[in-house]
Every structure is written in structure tokens, then in C-alpha cells.
Backbone as a chain_set.jsonl record, in Angstrom:
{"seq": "XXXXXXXXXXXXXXXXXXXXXXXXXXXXXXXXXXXXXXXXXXXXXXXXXXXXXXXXXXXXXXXXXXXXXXXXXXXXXXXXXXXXXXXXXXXXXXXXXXXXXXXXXXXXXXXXXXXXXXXXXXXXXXXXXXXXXXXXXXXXXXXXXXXXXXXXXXXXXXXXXXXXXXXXXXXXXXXXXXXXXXXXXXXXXXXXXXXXXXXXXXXXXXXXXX", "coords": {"N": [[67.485, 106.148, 33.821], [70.289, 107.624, 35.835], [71.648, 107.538, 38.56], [73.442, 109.829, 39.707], [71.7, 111.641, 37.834], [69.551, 112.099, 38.451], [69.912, 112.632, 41.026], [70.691, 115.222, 40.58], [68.806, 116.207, 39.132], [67.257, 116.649, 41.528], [68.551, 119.025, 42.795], [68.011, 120.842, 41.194], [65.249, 120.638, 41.766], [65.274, 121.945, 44.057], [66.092, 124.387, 44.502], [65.742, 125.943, 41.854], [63.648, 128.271, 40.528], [60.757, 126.681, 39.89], [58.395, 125.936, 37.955], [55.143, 125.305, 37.239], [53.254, 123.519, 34.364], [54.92, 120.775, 34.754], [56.881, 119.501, 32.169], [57.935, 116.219, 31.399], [59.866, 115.07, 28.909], [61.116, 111.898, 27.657], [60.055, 109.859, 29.251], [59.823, 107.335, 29.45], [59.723, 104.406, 31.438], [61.705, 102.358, 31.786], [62.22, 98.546, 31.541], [64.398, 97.381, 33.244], [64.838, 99.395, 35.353], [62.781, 99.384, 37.398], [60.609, 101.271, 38.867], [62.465, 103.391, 39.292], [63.153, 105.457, 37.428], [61.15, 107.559, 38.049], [60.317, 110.817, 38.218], [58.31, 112.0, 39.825], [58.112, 112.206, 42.424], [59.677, 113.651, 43.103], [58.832, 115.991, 42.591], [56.667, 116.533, 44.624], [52.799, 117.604, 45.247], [52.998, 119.036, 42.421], [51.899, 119.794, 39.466], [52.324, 117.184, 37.048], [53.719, 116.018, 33.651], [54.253, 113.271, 32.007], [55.967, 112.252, 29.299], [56.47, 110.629, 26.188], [57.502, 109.224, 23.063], [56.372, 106.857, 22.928], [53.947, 104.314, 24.506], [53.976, 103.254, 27.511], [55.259, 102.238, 31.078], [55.266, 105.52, 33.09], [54.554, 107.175, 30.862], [52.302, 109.482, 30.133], [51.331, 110.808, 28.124], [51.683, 111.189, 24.71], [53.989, 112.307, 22.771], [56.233, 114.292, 20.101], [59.456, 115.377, 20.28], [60.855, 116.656, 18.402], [58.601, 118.245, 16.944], [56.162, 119.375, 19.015], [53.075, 119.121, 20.13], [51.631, 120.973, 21.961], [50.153, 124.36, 23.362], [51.823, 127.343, 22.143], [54.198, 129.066, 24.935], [52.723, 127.255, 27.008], [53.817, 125.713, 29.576], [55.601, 125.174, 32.342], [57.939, 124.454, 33.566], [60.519, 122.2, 31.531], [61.918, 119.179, 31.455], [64.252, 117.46, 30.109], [66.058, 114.649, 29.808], [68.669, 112.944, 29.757], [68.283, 112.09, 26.675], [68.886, 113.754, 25.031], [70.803, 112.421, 22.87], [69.16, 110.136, 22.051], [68.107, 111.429, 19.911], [67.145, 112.501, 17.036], [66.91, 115.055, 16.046], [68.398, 117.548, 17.76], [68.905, 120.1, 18.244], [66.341, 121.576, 17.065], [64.124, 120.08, 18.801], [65.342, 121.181, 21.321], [64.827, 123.952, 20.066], [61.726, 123.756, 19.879], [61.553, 123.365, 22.873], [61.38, 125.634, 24.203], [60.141, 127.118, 23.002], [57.607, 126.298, 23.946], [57.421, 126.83, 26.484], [57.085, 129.007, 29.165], [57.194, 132.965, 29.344], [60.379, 132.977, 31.602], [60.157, 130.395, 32.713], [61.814, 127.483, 33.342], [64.026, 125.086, 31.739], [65.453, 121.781, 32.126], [68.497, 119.69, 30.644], [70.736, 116.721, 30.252], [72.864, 114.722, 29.741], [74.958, 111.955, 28.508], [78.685, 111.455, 28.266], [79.943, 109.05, 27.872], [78.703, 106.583, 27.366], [78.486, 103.261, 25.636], [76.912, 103.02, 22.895], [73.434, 102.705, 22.67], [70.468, 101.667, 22.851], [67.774, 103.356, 22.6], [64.758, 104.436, 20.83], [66.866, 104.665, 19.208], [70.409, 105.506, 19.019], [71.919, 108.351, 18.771], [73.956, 110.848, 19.239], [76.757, 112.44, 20.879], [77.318, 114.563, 23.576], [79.438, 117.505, 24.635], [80.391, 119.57, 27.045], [80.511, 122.417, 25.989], [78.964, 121.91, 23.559], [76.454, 122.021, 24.834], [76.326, 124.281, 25.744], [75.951, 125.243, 23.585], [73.244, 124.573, 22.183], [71.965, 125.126, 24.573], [71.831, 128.176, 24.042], [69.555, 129.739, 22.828], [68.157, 130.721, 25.513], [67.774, 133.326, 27.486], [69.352, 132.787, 29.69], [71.744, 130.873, 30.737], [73.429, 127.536, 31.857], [75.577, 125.678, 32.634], [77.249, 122.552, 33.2], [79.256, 119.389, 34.543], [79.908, 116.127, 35.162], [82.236, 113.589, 37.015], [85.241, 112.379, 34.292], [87.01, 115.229, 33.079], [88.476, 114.959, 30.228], [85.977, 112.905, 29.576], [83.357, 113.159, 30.094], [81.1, 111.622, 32.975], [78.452, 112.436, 32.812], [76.894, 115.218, 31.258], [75.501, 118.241, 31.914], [72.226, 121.107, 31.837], [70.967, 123.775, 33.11], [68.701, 125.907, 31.751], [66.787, 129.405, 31.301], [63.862, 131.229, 30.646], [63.701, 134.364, 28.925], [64.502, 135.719, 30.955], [66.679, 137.373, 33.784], [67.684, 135.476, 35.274], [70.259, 134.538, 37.291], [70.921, 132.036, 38.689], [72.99, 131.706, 40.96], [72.484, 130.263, 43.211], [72.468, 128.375, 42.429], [73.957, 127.8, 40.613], [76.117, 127.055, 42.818], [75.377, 124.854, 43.865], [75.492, 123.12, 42.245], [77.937, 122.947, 41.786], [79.122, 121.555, 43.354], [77.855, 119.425, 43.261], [79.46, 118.473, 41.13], [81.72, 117.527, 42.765], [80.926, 115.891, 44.246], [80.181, 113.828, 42.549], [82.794, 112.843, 41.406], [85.052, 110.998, 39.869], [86.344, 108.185, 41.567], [89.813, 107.633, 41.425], [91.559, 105.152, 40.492], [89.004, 103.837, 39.069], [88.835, 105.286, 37.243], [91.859, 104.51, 35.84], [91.383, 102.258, 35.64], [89.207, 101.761, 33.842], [90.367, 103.178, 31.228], [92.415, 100.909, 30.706], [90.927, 99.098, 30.679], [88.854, 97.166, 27.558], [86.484, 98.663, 25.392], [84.487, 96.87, 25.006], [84.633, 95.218, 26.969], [83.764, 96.629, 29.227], [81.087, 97.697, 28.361], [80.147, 95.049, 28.444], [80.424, 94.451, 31.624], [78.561, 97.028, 32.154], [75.922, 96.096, 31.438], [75.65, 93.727, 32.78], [76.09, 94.603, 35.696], [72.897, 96.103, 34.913], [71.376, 94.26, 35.228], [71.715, 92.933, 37.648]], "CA": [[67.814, 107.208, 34.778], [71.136, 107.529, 36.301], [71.657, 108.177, 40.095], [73.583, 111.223, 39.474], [70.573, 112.755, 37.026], [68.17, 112.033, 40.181], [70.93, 114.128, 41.977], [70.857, 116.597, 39.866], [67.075, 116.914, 39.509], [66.874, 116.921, 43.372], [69.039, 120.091, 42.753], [67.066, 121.111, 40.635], [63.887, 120.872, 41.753], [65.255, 122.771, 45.775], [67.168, 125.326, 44.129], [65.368, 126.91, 40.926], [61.904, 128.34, 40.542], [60.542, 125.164, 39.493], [56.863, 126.557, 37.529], [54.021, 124.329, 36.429], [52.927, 122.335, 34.778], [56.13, 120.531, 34.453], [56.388, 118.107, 31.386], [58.948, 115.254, 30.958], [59.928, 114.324, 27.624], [61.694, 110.784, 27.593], [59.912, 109.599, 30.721], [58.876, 106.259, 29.936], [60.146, 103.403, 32.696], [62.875, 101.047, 31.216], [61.961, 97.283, 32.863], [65.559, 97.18, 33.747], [64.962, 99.843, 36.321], [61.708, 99.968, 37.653], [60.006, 102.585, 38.907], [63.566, 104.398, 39.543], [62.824, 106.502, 36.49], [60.097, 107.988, 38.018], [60.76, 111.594, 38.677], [57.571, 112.628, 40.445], [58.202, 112.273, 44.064], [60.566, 115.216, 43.565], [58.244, 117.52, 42.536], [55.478, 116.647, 45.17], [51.798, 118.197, 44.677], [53.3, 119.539, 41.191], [51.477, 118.954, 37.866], [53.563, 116.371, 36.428], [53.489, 115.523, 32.653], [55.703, 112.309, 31.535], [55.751, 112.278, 27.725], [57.999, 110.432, 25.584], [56.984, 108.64, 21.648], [55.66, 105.124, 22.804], [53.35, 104.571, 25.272], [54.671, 102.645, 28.556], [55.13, 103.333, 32.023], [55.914, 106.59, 33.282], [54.18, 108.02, 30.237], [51.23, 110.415, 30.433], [51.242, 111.849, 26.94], [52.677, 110.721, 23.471], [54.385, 113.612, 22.143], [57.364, 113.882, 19.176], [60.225, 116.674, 20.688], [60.589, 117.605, 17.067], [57.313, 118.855, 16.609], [55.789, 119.263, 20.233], [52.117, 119.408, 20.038], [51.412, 121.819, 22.624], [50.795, 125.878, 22.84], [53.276, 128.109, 22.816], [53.904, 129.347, 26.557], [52.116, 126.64, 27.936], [54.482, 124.847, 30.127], [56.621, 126.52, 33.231], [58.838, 123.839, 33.391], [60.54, 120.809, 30.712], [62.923, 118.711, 31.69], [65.144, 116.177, 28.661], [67.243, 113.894, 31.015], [69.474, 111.659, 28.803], [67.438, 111.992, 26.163], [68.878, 114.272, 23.539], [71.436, 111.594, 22.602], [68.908, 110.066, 21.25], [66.876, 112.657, 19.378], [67.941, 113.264, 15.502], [67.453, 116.75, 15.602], [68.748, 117.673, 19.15], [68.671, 121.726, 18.187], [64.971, 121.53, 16.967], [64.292, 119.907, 20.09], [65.557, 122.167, 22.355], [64.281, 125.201, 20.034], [60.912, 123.807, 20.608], [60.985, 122.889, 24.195], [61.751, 127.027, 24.056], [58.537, 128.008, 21.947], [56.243, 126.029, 24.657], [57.961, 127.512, 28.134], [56.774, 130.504, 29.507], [58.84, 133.721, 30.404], [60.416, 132.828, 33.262], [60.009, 128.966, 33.081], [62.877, 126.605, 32.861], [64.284, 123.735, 31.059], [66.663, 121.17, 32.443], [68.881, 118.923, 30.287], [71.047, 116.448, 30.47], [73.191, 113.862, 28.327], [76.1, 111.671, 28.538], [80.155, 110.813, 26.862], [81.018, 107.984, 28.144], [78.178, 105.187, 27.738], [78.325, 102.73, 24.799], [75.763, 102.962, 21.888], [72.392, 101.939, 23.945], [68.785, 102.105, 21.914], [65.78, 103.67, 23.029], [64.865, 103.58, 19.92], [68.289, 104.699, 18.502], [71.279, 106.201, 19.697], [72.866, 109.434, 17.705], [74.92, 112.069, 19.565], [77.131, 112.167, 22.297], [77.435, 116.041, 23.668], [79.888, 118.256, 25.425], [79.778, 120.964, 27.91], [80.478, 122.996, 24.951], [77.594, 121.466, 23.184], [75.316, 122.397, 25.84], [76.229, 125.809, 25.939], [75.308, 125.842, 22.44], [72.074, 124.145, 22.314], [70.821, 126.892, 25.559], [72.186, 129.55, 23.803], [68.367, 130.32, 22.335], [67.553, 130.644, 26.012], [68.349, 134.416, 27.689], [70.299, 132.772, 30.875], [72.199, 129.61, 31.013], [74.369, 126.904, 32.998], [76.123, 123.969, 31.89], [77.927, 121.529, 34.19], [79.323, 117.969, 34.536], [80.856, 115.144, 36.259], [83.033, 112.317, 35.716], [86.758, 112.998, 34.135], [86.645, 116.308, 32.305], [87.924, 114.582, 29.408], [85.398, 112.439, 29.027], [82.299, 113.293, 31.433], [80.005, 110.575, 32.671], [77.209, 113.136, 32.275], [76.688, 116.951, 30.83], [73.804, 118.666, 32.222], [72.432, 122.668, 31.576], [69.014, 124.57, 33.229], [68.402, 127.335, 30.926], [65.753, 130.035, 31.884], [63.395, 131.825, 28.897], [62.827, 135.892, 29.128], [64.968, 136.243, 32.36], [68.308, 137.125, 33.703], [67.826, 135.176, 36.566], [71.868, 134.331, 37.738], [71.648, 130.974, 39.118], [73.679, 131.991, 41.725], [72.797, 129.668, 44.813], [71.991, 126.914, 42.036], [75.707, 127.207, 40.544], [77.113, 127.018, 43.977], [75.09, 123.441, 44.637], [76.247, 121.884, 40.501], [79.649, 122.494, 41.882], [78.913, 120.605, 45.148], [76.891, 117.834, 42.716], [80.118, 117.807, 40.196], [82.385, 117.132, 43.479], [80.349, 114.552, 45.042], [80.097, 112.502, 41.558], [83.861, 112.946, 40.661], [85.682, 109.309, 39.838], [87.585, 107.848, 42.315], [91.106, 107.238, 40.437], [91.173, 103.271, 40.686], [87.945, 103.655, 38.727], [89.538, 105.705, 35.855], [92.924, 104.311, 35.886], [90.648, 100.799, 35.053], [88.505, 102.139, 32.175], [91.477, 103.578, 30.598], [92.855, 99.966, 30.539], [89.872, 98.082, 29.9], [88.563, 97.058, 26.281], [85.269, 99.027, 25.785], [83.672, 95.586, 25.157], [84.096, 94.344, 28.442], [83.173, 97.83, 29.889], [79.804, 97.561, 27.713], [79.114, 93.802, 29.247], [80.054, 94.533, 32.838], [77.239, 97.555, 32.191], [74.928, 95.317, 31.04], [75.922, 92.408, 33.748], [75.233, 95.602, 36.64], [71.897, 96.224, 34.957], [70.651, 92.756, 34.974], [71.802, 92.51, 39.132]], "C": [[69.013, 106.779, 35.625], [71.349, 107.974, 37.663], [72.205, 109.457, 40.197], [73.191, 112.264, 38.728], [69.874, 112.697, 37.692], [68.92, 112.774, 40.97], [70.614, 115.549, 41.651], [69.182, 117.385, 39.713], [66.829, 117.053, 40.672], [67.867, 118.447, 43.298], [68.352, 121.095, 42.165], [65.916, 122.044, 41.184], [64.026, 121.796, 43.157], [65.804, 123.898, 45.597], [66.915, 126.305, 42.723], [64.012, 127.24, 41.335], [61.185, 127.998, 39.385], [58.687, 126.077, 38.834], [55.82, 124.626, 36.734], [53.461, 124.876, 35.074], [54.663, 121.893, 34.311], [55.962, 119.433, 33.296], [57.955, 117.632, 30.835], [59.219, 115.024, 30.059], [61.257, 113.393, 27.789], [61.408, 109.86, 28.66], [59.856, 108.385, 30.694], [59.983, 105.491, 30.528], [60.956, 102.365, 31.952], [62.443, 99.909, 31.988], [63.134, 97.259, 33.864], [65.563, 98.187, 35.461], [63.703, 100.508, 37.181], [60.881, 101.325, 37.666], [61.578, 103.862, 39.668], [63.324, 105.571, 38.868], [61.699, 107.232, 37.266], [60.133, 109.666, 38.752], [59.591, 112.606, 40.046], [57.443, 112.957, 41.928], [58.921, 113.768, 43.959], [60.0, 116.247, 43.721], [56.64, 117.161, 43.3], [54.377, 118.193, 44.705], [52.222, 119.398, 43.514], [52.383, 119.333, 39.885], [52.943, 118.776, 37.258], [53.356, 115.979, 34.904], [54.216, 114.857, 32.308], [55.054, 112.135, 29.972], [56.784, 111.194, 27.032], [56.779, 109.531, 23.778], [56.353, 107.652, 21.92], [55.085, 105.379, 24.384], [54.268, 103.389, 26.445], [54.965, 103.08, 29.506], [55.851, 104.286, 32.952], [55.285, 107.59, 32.385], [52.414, 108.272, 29.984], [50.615, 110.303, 29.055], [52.206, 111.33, 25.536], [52.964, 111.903, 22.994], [56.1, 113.431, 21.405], [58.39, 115.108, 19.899], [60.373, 117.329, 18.995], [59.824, 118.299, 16.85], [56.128, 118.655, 18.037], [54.139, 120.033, 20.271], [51.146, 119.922, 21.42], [51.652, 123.346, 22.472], [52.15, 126.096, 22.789], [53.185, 128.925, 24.096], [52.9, 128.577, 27.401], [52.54, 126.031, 28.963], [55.692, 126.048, 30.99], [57.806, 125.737, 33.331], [58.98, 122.311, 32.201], [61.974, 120.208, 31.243], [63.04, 117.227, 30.726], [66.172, 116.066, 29.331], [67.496, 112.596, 30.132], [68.696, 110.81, 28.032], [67.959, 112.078, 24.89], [69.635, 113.283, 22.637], [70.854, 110.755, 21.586], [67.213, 110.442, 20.276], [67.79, 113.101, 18.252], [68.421, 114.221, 15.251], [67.34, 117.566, 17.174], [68.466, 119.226, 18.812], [67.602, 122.127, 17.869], [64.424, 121.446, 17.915], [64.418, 120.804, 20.899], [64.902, 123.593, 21.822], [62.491, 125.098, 20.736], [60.068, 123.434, 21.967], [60.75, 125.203, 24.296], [60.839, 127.675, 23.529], [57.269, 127.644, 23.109], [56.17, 126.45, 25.957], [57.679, 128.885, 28.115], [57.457, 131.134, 29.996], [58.472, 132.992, 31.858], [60.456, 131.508, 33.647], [61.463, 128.421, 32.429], [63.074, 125.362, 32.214], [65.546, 123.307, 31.576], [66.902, 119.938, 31.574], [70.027, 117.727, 31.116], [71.688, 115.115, 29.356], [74.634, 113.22, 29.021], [77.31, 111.506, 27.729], [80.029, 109.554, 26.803], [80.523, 106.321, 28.079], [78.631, 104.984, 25.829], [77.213, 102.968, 23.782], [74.479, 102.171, 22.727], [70.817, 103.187, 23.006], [68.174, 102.161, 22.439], [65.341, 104.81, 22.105], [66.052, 103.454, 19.432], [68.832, 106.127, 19.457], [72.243, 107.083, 18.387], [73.991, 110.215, 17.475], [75.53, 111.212, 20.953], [77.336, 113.705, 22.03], [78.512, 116.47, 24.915], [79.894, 119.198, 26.285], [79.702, 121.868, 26.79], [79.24, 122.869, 24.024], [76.338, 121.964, 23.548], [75.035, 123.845, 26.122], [75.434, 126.381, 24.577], [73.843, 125.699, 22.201], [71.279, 125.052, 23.27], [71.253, 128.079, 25.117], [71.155, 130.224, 23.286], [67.744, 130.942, 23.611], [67.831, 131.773, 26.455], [69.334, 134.338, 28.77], [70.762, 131.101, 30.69], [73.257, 128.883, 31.871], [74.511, 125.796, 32.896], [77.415, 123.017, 32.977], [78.356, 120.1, 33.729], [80.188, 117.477, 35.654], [81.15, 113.914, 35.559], [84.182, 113.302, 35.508], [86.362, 114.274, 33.01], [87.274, 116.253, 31.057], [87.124, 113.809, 28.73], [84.175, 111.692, 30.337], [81.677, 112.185, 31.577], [78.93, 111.329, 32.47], [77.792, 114.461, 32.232], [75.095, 117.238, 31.261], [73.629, 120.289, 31.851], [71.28, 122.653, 32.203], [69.272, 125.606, 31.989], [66.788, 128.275, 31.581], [65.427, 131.19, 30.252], [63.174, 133.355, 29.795], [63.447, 136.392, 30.441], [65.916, 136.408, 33.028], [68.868, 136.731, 34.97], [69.98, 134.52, 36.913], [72.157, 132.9, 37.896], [72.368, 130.697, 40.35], [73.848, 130.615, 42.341], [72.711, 127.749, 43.798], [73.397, 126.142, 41.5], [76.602, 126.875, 41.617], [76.473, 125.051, 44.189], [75.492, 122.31, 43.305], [77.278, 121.831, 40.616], [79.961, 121.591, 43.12], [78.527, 119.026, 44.366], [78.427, 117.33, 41.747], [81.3, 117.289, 41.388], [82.074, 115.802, 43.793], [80.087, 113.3, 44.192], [81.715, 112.185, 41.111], [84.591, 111.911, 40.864], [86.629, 109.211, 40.638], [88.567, 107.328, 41.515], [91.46, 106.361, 39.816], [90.383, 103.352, 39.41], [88.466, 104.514, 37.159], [90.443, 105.367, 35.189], [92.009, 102.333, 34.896], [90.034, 101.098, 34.045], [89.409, 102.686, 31.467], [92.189, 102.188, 30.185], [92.253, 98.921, 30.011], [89.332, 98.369, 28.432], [87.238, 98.011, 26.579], [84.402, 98.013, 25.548], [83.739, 94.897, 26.248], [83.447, 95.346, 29.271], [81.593, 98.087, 29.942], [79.138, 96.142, 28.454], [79.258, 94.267, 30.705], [78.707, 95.382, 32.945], [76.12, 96.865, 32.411], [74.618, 93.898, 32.262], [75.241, 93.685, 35.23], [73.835, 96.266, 36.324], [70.867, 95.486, 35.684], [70.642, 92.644, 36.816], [70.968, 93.441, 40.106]], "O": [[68.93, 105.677, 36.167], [71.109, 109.178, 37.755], [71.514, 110.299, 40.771], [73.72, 113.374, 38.668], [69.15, 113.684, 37.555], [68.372, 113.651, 41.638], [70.381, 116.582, 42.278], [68.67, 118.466, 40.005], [65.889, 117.825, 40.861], [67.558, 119.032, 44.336], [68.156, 122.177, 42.718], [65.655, 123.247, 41.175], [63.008, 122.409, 43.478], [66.06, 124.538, 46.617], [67.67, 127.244, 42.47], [63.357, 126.692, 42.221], [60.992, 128.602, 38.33], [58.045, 126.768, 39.625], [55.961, 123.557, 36.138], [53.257, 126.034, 34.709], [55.417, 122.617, 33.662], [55.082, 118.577, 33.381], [58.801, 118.255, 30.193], [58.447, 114.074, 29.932], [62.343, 113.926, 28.016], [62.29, 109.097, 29.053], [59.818, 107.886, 31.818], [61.136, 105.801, 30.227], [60.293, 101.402, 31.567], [62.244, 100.151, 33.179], [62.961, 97.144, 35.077], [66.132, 97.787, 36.477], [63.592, 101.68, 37.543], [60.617, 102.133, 36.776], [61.459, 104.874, 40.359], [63.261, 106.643, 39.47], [61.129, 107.698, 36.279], [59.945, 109.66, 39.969], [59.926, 113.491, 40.833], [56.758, 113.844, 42.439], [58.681, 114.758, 44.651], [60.229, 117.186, 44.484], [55.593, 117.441, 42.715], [54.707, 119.259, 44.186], [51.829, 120.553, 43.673], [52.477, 118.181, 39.462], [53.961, 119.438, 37.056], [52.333, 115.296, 34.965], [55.278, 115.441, 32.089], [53.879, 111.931, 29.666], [57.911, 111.058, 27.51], [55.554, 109.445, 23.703], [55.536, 107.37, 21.044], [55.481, 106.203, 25.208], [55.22, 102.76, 25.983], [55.111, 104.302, 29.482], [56.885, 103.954, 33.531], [55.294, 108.763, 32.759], [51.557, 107.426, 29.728], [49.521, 109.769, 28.872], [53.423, 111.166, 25.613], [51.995, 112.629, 22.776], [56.983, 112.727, 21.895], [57.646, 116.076, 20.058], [59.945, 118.428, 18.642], [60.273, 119.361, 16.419], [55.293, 117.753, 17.962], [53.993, 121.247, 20.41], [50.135, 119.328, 21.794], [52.619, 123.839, 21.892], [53.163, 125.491, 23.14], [52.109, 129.471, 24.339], [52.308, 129.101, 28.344], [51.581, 125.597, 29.601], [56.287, 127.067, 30.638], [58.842, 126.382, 33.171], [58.049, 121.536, 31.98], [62.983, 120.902, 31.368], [62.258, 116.28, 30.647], [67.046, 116.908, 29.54], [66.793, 111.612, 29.903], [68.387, 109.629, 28.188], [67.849, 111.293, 23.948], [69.149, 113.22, 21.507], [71.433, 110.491, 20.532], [66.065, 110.031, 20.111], [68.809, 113.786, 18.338], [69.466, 114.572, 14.703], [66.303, 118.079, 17.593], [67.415, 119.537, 19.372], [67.453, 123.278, 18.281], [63.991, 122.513, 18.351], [63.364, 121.326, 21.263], [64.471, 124.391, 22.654], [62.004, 125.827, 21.6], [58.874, 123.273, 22.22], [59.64, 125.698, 24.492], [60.785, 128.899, 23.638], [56.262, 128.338, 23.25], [55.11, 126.483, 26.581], [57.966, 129.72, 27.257], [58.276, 130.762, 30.837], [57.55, 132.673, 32.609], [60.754, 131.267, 34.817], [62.032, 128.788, 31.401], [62.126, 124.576, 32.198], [66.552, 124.017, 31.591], [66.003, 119.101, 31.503], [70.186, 117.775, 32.335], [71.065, 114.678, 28.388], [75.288, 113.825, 29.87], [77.141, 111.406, 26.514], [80.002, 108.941, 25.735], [81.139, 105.301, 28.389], [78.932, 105.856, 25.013], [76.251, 103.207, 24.512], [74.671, 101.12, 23.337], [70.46, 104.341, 22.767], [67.699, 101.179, 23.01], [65.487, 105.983, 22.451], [66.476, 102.329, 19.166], [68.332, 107.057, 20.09], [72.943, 106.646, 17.474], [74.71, 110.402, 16.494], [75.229, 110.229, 21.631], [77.483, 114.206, 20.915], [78.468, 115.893, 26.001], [78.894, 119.876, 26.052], [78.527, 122.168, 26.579], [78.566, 123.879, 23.82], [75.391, 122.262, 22.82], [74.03, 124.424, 26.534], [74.701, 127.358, 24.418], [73.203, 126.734, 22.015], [70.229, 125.62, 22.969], [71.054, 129.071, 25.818], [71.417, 131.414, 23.112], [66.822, 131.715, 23.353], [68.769, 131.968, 25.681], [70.087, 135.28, 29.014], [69.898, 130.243, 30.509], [73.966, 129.582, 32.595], [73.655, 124.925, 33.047], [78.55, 123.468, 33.138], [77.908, 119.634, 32.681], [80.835, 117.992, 36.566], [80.823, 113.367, 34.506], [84.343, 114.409, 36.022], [85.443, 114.141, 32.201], [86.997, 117.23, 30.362], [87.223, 113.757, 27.504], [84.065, 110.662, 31.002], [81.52, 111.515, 30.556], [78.184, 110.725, 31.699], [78.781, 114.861, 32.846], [74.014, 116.695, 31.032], [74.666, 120.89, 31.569], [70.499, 121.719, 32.022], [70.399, 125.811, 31.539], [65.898, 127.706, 32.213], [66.134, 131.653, 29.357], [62.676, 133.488, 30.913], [62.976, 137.386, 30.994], [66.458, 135.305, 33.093], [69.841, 137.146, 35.601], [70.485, 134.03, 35.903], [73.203, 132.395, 37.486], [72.388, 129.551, 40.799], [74.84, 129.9, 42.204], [72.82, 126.591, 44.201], [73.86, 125.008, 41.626], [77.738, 126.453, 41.396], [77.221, 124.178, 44.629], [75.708, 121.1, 43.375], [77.959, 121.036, 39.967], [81.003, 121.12, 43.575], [78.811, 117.892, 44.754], [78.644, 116.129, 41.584], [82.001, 116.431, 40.851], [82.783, 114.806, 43.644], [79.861, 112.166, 44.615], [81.849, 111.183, 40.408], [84.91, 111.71, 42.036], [87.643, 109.908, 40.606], [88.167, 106.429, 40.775], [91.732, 106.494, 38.623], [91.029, 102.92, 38.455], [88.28, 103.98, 36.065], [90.385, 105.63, 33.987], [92.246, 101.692, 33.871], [90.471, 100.502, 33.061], [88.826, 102.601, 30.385], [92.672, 102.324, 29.061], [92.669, 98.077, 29.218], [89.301, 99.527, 28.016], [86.876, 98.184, 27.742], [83.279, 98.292, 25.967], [82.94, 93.995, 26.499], [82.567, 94.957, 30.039], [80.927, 98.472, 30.903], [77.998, 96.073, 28.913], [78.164, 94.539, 31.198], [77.766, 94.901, 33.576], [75.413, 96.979, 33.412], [73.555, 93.306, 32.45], [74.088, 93.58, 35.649], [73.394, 96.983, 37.222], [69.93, 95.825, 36.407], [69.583, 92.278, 37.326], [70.953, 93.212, 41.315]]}, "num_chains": 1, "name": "protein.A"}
């Protein structure tokens, strides 16, 4: 979990109409970053479901996104936070987060360009805003954002909403406030543009570890 996808779910979660039960898919807790991953504070007295393939903590529920063994319309909200990346069949996925959400319930994604190849279990895609538009295009309302350099975002995010032509309005006014407040100071671009991506990949790895 990245500090500016905890942004973004805090946008999220004050700014849509957030439905229960909510269920996580990719939740489980990396060691590297404790209980950071842990999205539940946001959505106080919420039903929370953390799901992801292997058991570990953060996760509730073992469940495959390919084949998501739950009804259909059971779930008001899903949220896949730098997930799809690595998920084989990223458009399966998203069709059936879309078969188990009820009218009216949302789904929030999220994905990055700009990191290195990084396994949990394996790493597949990298996605665009463009991407994102396509992937919610099953949904009847959508909204795709990012931050970072706009050619080459540090994250892509979308809500989508099922059965409803809700606008977004006050929620697009606060993703353009979230893509301001993440946007690279110059220095900081002007240096990754210069640097190898093998030292880019260890400093990562060197700011995990600290």
C-alpha cells in the first residue's frame, strides 16, 4: 500500500456512497509494511471483508478474482488497490467484481507505471488512464484519474458505479485536489530521468527495508 492509495481511499471512502459489505481483494499485509496495509480504520463500524489468494494478515477470506466465489449482488462495495497488475486476466477480474456489486454499489481501483517488476506472486501488466477507462467501461458511470508525470504516472486509479448515473461530481472535484497534492516535485523527475532503473529499483528496495 502506497501513501497516495491511502489518500485516495480516504477520498474515497468521505466522498462516495460507500455501501456494505465492503470486500478487499489483495488485502493481505506485506511484512515490509506492517499493518499500513490495513484499510479498515477508514471505513469505521463498516463490514469489512479483506480477501486476497493466500492466507496472511489482513486476510479474512481466500478468494480467486477470476472466479469470485460469492453471489451475484452481494457486495455494495469492492475495492482492487494495486492489485490488477498482478492479476492474469485483469478484464475477467473486473467483469466479475461487476457480477457480485449491487445496483448502486461501487468499485474502486487502482494500479501503477512506474514501479519495477515486484512479485506478489507475479507481476503482469502495467495500465494507463486509458486502460482504466476501458476496464470500467462494463460499469454504467465511471472516473479515472492519476498522479505522478502524465507520461508516466506513479499511480492510475478509477471508482466505477453499477446501475447508476451517479456524476461524481464533488468526488471529481477532490481526485483533482488528490492528483495536485501528489504531483512530482521537478528535482525528483529531472533525477529518475537520469538515473539507471537499477539503481532506482535498489534505492526502492533500500527505502523499504528503512
Amino acid at each position: 500500500m502506497r501513501e497516495q492509495i491511502k489518500d485516495f481511499v480516504r477520498i474515497a471512502a468521505e466522498n462516495l456512497p460507500i455501501q456494505e459489505p465492503i470486500y478487499e481483494f489483495g488485502s493481505l499485509q506485506v511484512p515490509s509494511q506492517g499493518d499500513f496495509g490495513d484499510l479498515r480504520p477508514i471505513f469505521p463500524g463498516k463490514e469489512f471483508v479483506g480477501c486476497d489468494i493466500q492466507e496472511g494478515p489482513g486476510v479474512d477470506k481466500i478468494l480467486d478474482l477470476h472466479k469470485i466465489d460469492l453471489p451475484s449482488g452481494s457486495v455494495g462495495t469492492v475495492l482492487i488497490l494495486d492489485t490488477l497488475e498482478h492479476v492474469e486476466f485483469p478484464r475477467k477480474a473486473v467483469a466479475e467484481a461487476h457480477r457480485i456489486i449491487r445496483p448502486g454499489g461501487i468499485i474502486a481501483i487502482s494500479s501503477t507505471m512506474n514501479l519495477p517488476i515486484h512479485d506478489y506472486p507475479n507481476d503482469y501488466w502495467r495500465f494507463t488512464p486509458e486502460a482504466f477507462k476501458s476496464l470500467l467501461a462494463v460499469f454504467s458511470n465511471s472516473v479515472v484519474g492519476f498522479c505522478g508525470a502524465e507520461y508516466m504516472p506513479s499511480a492510475v486509479v478509477g471508482v466505477g458505479v453499477k446501475d447508476s448515473q451517479d456524476s461524481f461530481e464533488r468526488f471529481s472535484q477532490e481526485l483533482e485536489l488528490w492528483r495536485l497534492r501528489w504531483k512530482p516535485r521537478r528535482w525528483k523527475t529531472a533525477v529518475k530521468q537520469i538515473t539507471p532503473p537499477v539503481l532506482l529499483k535498489l534505492l526502492r528496495k533500500l527505502r523499504g527495508k528503512s
